[in-house]
Structure formats: structure tokens, C-alpha cells
C-alpha atoms as one frame of an Amber mdcrd trajectory, in Angstrom:
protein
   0.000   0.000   0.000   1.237   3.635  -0.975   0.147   6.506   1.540  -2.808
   8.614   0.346  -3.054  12.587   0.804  -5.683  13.371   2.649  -6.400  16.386
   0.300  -7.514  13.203  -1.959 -10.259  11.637  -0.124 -13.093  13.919  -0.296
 -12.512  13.468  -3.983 -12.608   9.233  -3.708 -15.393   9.004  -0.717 -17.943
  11.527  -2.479 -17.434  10.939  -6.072 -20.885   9.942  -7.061 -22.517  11.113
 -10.353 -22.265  14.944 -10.514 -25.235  16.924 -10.316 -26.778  19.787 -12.013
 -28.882  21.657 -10.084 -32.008  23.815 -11.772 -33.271  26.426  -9.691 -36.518
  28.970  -9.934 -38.544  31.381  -7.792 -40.993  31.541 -10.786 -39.496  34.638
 -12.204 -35.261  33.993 -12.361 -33.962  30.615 -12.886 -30.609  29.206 -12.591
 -28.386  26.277 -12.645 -25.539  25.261 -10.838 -22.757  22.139 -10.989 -23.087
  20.372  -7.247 -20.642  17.172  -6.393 -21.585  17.438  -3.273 -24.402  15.172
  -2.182 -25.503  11.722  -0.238 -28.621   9.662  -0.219 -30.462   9.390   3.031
 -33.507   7.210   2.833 -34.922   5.291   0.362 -38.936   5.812   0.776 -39.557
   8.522  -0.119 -36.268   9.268  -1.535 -34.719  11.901   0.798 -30.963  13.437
  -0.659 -28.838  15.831   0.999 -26.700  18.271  -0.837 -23.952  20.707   0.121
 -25.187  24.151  -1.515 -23.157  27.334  -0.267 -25.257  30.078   1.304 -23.425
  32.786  -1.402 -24.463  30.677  -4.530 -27.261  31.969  -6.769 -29.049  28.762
  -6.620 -29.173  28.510  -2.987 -30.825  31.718  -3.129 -33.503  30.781  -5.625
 -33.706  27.319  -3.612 -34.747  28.920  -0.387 -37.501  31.000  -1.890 -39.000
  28.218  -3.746 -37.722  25.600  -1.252 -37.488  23.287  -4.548 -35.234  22.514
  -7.341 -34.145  19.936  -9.935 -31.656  17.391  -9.473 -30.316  16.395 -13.331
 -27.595  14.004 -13.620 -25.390  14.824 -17.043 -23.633  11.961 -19.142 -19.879
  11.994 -19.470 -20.259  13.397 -22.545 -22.194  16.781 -20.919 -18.710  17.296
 -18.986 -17.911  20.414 -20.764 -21.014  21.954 -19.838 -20.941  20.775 -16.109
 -17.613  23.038 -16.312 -18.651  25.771 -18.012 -22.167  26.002 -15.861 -19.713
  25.716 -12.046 -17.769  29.038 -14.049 -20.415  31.523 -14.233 -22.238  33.307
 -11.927 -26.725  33.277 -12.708 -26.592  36.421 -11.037 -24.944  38.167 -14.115
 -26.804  35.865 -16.735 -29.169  33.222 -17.821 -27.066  29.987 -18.144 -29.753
  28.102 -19.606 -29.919  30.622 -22.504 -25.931  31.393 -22.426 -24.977  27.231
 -22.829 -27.998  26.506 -24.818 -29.239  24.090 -22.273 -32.413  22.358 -23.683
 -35.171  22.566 -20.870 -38.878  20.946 -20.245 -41.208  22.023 -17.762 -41.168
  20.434 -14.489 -44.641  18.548 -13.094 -43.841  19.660  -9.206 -41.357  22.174
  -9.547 -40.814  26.200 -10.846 -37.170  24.565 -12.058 -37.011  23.487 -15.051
 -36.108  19.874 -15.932 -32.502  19.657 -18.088 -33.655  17.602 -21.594 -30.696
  15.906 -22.344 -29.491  14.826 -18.844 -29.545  10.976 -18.202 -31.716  11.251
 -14.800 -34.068  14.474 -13.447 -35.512  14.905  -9.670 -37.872  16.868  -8.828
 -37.234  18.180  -5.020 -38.918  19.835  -2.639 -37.114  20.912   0.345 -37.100
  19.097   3.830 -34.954  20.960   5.580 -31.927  23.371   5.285 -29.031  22.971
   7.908 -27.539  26.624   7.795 -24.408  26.073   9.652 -23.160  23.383   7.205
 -24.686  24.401   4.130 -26.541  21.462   3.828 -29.849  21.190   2.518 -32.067
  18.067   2.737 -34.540  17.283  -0.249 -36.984  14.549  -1.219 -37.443  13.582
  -4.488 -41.376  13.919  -5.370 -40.874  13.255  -9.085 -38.149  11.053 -11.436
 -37.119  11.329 -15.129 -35.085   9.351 -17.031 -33.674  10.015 -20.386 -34.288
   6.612 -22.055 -33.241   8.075 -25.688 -29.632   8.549 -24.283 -27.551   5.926
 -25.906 -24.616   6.760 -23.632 -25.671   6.192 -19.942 -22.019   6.912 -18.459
 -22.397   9.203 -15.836 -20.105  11.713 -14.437 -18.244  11.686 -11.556 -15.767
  14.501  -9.682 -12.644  13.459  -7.825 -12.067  16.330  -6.850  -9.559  20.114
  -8.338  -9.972  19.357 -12.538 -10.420  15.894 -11.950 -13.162  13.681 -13.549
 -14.009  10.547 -14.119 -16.792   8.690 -16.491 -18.493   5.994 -14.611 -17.978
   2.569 -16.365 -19.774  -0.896 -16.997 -22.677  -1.672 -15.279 -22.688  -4.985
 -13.366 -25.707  -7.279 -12.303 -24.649  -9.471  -9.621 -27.730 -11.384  -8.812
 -26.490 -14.425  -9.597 -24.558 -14.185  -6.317 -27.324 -13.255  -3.739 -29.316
 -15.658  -1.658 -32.306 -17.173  -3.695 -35.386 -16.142  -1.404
């Protein structure tokens, strides 16, 4: 085993697909990149997400207390980029990147069109002094056109990685 810098492990431990997070008050919209997030129930689908109380979104977020989760492919990794480099205050990222939207059933956000996965979330409960913002999924999208379904994953400074092969391992569980 080689020692690991601990500067590294945030990167390893919470490199799940990146998000793209839509945001609306019903009037301003934005969207954001987020790599920060964690699942924490499964029914109903709660998710918690690190959103900085400065961000544009965040802002948007609390006055709707909603937003849309999108999950890019790989190949959207250019625009994940581009989207975490601009601020929505000065601009409408949607219309600046060309992002291709549909309305959202639950939501004032709009859903992202060619993102693999969309969640529409309503807020549960914003922890101020971590930044942290709890949200449960009331809606789910999935991009079945999408021929590539590698999603996107941060490790952390410029690094990214696409995920790879999906596995079924049935075969090894218990029969029941």
C-alpha cells in the first residue's frame, strides 16, 4: 500500500454522479454544478446536498424551497464546467450554454432535456451552519433516448471521471 493525501479523499469518498442543479422562484432561474451530495432514505427518496449560502441557486432554492436534481452523461462534462464558471446572477445559463429545458410537473425549475436522470425536489430541511440542505425527491425522469448512460463523476480540483460498466450481480445473492 502507498500513503494517500488526505487532500484526496473527499474526492474518492464523495465521487458519485455529478449533479446539475435547476433552480426557480418563478421569475429567475438558474443552474448550478453540485458534487456534493448523499442519499439518506430510500422511501420517499430523501438526498442531501452541500449548496453554499453565497451561490445563486441557494438563493432561488430557499424561496422556492425546490429545485431539480439532473444528472449529465460523461459526454455533458464540458457543460458541467462551463455552468460551475459563471455566476446566474450576471446571466441566464440556460440561454448562455444553450441548455435544452422541459417544464417540471412539481417544480418552478425546469427539468434539463438531455441529462440521463431528473428529480424533482422539494425541500425538507436546510441545515444553515453546514450548508446542507435536505430534499426529497417527489418526481423522477429518465432520459431513455440517451444511448450513452455513463455518468459523471468529480474526484475532486480538474479531476473527472466517467463511470464505467454496469454490473448485475444477482447471480450471487441468496435465492429467497
Amino acid at each position: 500500500m502507498n500513503a494517500l493525501p488526505l487532500s484526496r479523499v473527499s474526492g474518492i469518498v464523495g465521487a458519485g454522479p455529478l449533479f446539475l442543479v435547476s433552480t426557480s422562484d418563478g421569475v429567475r432561474r438558474d443552474v448550478m454544478t453540485l458534487a456534493w451530495h448523499t442519499m439518506h432514505d430510500f422511501s420517499p427518496p430523501l438526498v442531501g446536498i452541500v449548496m453554499g449560502a453565497d451561490h445563486f441557486s441557494r438563493e432561488l432554492l430557499e424561496k422556492s424551497l425546490s429545485c431539480v436534481l439532473a444528472i449529465p452523461g460523461a459526454d455533458l462534462a464540458p457543460l458541467a464546467v462551463k455552468i460551475g464558471t459563471v455566476s446566474g446572477r450576471t446571466c441566464d445559463k440556460f440561454e448562455k450554454f444553450g441548455i435544452a429545458t422541459q417544464a417540471a410537473e412539481t417544480v418552478p425549475a425546469p427539468l434539463m432535456a438531455d441529462c440521463l436522470v431528473n428529480l424533482e425536489c422539494r425541500v425538507v430541511e436546510i441545515l444553515a451552519k453546514y450548508e446542507y440542505v435536505i430534499l426529497e425527491v417527489v418526481r423522477a425522469w429518465e432520459n431513455t433516448d440517451r444511448a450513452d448512460r455513463r455518468s459523471l463523476h468529480h474526484m475532486g480540483g480538474t479531476r473527472f471521471f466517467a463511470s464505467g460498466e454496469e454490473m448485475d450481480l444477482a447471480a450471487l445473492y441468496p435465492k429467497k
